[in-house]
Every structure is written in structure tokens, then in C-alpha cells.
C-alpha positions as a printed Julia matrix, in Angstrom:
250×3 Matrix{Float64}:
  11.2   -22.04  -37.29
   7.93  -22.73  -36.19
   7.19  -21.05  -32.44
   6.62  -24.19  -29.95
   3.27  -24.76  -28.46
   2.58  -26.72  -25.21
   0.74  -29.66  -25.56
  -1.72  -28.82  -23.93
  -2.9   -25.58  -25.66
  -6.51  -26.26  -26.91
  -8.08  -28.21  -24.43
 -10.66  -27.02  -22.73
  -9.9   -25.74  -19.02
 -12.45  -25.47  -16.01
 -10.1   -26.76  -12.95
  -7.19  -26.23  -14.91
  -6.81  -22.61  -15.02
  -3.67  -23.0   -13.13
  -2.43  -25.65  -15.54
  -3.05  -22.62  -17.97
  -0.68  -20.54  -15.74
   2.05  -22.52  -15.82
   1.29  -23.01  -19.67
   1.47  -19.15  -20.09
   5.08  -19.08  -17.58
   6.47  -22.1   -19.99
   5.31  -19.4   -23.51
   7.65  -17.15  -22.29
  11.06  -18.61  -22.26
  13.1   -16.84  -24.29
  14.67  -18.57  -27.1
  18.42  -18.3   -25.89
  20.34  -18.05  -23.12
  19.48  -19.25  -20.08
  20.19  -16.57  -17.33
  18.65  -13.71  -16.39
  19.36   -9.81  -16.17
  19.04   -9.44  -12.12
  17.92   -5.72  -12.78
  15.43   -6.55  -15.14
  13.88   -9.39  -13.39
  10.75   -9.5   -10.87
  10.9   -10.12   -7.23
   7.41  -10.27   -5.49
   6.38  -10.98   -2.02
   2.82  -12.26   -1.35
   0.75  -11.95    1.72
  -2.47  -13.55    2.54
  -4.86  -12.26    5.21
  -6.42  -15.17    6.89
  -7.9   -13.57    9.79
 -11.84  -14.55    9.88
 -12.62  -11.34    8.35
 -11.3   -13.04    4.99
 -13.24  -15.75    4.48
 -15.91  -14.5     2.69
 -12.9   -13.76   -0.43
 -10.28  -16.57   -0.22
 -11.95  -17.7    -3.09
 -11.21  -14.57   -4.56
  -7.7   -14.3    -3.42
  -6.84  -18.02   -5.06
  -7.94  -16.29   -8.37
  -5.96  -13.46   -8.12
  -2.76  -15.3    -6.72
  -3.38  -17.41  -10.72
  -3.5   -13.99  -12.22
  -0.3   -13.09  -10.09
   1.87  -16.16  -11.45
   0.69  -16.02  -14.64
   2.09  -12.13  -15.01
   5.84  -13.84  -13.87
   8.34  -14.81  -16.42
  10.97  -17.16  -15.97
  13.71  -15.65  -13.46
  11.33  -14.14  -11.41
  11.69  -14.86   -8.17
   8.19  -14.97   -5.26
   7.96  -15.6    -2.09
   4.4   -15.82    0.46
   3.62  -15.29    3.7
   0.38  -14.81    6.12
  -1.02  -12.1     7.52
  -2.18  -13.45   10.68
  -2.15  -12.0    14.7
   1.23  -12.83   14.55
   2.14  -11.9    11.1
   5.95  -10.87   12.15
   6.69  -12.65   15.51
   5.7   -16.48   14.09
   6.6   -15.62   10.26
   6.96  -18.9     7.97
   7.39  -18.44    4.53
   4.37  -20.14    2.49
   7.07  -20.89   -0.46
   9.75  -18.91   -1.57
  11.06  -19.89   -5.35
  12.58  -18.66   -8.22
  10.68  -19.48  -11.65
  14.2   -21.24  -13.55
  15.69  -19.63  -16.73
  15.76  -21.88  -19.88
  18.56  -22.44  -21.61
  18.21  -23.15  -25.29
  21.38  -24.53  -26.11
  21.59  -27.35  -23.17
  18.19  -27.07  -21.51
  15.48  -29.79  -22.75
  12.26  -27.97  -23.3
  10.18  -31.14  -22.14
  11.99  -31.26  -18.56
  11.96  -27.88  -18.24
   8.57  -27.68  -18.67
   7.55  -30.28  -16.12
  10.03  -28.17  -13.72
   8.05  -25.22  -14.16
   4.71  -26.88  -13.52
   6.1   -28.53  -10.75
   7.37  -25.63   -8.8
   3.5   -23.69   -9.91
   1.5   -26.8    -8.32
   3.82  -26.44   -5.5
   3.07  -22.91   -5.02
  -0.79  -23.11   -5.85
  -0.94  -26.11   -3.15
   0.68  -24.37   -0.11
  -1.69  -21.14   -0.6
  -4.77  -23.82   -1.0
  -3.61  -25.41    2.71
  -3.5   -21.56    4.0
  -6.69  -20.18    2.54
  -8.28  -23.66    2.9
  -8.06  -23.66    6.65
 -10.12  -22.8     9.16
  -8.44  -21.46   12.18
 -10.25  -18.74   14.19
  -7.97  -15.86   14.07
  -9.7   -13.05   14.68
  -6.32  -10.78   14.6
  -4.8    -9.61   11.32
  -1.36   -7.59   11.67
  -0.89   -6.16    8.31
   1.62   -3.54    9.36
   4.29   -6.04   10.13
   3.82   -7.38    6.16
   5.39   -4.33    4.85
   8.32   -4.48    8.07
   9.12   -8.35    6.53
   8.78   -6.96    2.7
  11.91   -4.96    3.53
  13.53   -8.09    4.97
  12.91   -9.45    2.33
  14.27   -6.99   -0.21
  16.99   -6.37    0.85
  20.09   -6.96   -1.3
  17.94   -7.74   -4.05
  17.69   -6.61   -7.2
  15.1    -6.35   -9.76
  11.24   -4.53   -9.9
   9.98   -5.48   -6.47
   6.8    -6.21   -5.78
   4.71   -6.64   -2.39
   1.14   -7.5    -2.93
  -1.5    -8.0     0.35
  -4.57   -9.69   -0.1
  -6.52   -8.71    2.28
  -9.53   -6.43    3.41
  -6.95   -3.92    4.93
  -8.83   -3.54    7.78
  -5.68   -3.95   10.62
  -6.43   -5.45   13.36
  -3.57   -4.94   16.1
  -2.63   -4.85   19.6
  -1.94   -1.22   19.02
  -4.87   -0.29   15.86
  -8.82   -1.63   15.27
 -10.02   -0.24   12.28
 -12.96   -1.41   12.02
 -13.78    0.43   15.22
 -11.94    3.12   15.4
 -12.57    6.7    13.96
  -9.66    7.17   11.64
  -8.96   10.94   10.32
  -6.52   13.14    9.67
  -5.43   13.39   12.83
  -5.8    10.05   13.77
  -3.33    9.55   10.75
  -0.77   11.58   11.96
  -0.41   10.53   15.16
   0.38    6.61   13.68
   2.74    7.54   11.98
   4.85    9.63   14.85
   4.39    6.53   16.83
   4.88    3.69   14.24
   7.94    6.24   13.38
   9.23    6.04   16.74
   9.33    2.33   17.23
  10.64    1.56   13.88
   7.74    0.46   11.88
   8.31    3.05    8.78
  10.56    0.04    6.75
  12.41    1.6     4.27
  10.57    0.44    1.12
  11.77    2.67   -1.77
  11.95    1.18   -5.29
   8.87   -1.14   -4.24
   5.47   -1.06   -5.58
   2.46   -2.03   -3.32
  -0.48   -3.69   -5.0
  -3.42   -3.74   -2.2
  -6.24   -6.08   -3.3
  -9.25   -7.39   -1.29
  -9.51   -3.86    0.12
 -13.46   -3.53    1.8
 -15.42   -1.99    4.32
 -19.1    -2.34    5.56
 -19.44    1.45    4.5
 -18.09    3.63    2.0
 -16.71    6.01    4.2
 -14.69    3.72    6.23
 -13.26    2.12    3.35
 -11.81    5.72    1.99
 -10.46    6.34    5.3
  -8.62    3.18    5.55
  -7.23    3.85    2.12
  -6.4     7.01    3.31
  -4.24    5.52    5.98
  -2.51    3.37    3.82
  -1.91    5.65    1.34
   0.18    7.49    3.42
   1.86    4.96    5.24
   3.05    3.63    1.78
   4.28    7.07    1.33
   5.87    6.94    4.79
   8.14    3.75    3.55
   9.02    5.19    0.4
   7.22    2.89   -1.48
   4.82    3.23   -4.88
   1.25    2.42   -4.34
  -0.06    0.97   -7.57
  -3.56   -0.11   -6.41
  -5.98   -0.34   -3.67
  -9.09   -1.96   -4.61
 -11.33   -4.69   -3.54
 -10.48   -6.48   -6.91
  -7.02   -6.8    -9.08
  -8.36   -6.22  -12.58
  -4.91   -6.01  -13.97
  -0.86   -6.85  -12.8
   2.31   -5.76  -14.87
């Protein structure tokens, strides 16, 4: 049997690269069967910083939010959310879906297809409304992304995922990193506190992919990461990057 090709393989893309995603989610329906191993499917959470402090890369974060989708398989379930000065007290989900399963004996390819491109347009418009807007808020609570990951998570099962797109930087009622002096002590005295009021989610089994990361000076940026690093370790969590660009996603 000859493997099926989308119709649209061969054309040329240069708006379409998300046409291409959806392509690439639609090559990867297995031939038979139409539902899904719970433990061995993919559950990622998706949050977009957009503080002012982001503007400069939500170009950048649209392109790595394509390279995101196109790494899911069908099964897979996403949600999104922004990071925003009230990230946890005024949370709305961006889009929360589950990629569908084919079904080769009663499933028709061509419908199932269109489903799946649907639910990616769907997906790529809501984060184009988010990152496309222009609201001044100067505020970016990143903490209380990992407290709604675990929300989240919960009674799920499958490799979870939380990536942040963002510069890391948080901006807080209670932490300013981009003014102040963050070291090892510094550390250690967030994480008593965030400890003591309940902030330390339980994340274990979850891997954190930070992207976006930046700083106006090399030494801040290592400091930050330094911070999250061990926060991440705090929740129990797997950090799996933390880098100003995501060169790669499995």
C-alpha cells in the first residue's frame, strides 16, 4: 500500500508554515486504531509572557509555538494561557484541545484531516489575538504559571509538558528581577517564603522547557537562570531548557 500524502505536500510555503504544521500532525496518524495509550500520550501547557518586556520577541514566540504543534501527534492534548500581572488571579485559558485520534477502520481520512486543521488554525488564531495586542502591562507573574501547571496536571496522565515563553525576568508584587540583586542568598530566602505560602506546586513527572530567556547583561541572565533552576528543582520538576531560543522539542 502506498503511504498517503496530503494534498498539499509540494507547494511552496511562505505564510503557510502553519498549514505545514497541521500537514506534519495529519503524517502521523497511525494506520489503525483510533484511541490512544493515555500513558504514552503528551499533555503540554503553554504560557505566553505578554508583559511589555516581550514585545520585542512575540514574533519569535509565534515561531516557536509552530515548532511546538508540529512536535504533537494525534492524542496529545495542549492547553495556553498568559503570563500577565495577573497571571493566576484573572486566568483564562487561550485554548485548551486535544489533537483527535484517527481511526482507520471508520474514520474518513479527508474529514479528519480538515478536523485537525481546524482545531490548529483555531489554536494559531487565539495566540495571534494575545501576542498581537497591545495592552501596556508592565507586570509579568511567571511564578503563578508553574502554581496553574499543577492545576492543570493533575489527574492526568501522559509526558507532561509546561513550556513559558517568556524573558523570565518576573516581575511581581513580591520579586523585580530586573532590579534586584539576585544571589545565593537572595535564592534561598524565595524559596523559604514562596515555601511558606504555598507557591512550591508539586510538579514531579513534568518537564519545563524555558524559551525567550534574556537579560540586558550576561550576568543577570545566569542569575535568573540560576533562580529558576532551582525553583524547578523546588517543584519537583525536570528542567529541559532555558535559553533565549528553542532550537529543538521532543
Amino acid at each position: 500500500m502506498k503511504p498517503f500524502i496530503p494534498p498539499f505536500v509540494g507547494l511552496k510555503f511562505k505564510k503557510n508554515s502553519r498549514l505545514l504544521a497541521a500537514g506534519l500532525l495529519f503524517c502521523l496518524l497511525p494506520g489503525c486504531g483510533g484511541k490512544v495509550d493515555t500513558a504514552e500520550r503528551r499533555v503540554v501547557m503553554v504560557f505566553v509572557d505578554i508583559s511589555l518586556s516581550s514585545l520585542p520577541e512575540r514574533e519569535n514566540y509565534k515561531q516557536h509555538f509552530e515548532k511546538i504543534i508540529s512536535a504533537l501527534q494525534p492524542g496529545d492534548v495542549i492547553a495556553g494561557g498568559k503570563i500577565i500581572d495577573l497571571t493566576i488571579a484573572d486566568f483564562t485559558p487561550i485554548f485548551n484541545v486535544q489533537l483527535p485520534a484517527f481511526d482507520f477502520w471508520n474514520d474518513n481520512r479527508t474529514q479528519h484531516h480538515k478536523l485537525v486543521q481546524k482545531l490548529t488554525g483555531q489554536m494559531f488564531s487565539s495566540v495571534d489575538s494575545v501576542l498581537d495586542s497591545r495592552g501596556k502591562i508592565e507586570k509579568s507573574e511567571i511564578i503563578s504559571s508553574f502554581i496553574l501547571c499543577e492545576q492543570f496536571m493533575r489527574n492526568k496522565s501522559g509526558k507532561k509538558t509546561l513550556v513559558i515563553l517568556s524573558d523570565m525576568m518576573e516581575c511581581s508584587a513580591e520579586y523585580n528581577f530586573a532590579q534586584d540583586e539576585i544571589n545565593a542568598a537572595y535564592i534561598e530566602e524565595a524559596m523559604r517564603t514562596l515555601r511558606a505560602k504555598g507557591r512550591l506546586p508539586n510538579l514531579r513527572n513534568v518537564e519545563v522547557w524555558a524559551i525567550g530567556a534574556y537579560a540586558s547583561q550576561t550576568e543577570k541572565f545566569f542569575t535568573v537562570q540560576n533562580f529558576w533552576e532551582r525553583y524547578i528543582k523546588e517543584t519537583g520538576a525536570t528542567g529541559r531548557s532555558y535559553s533565549h531560543t528553542l532550537l529543538d522539542f521532543d
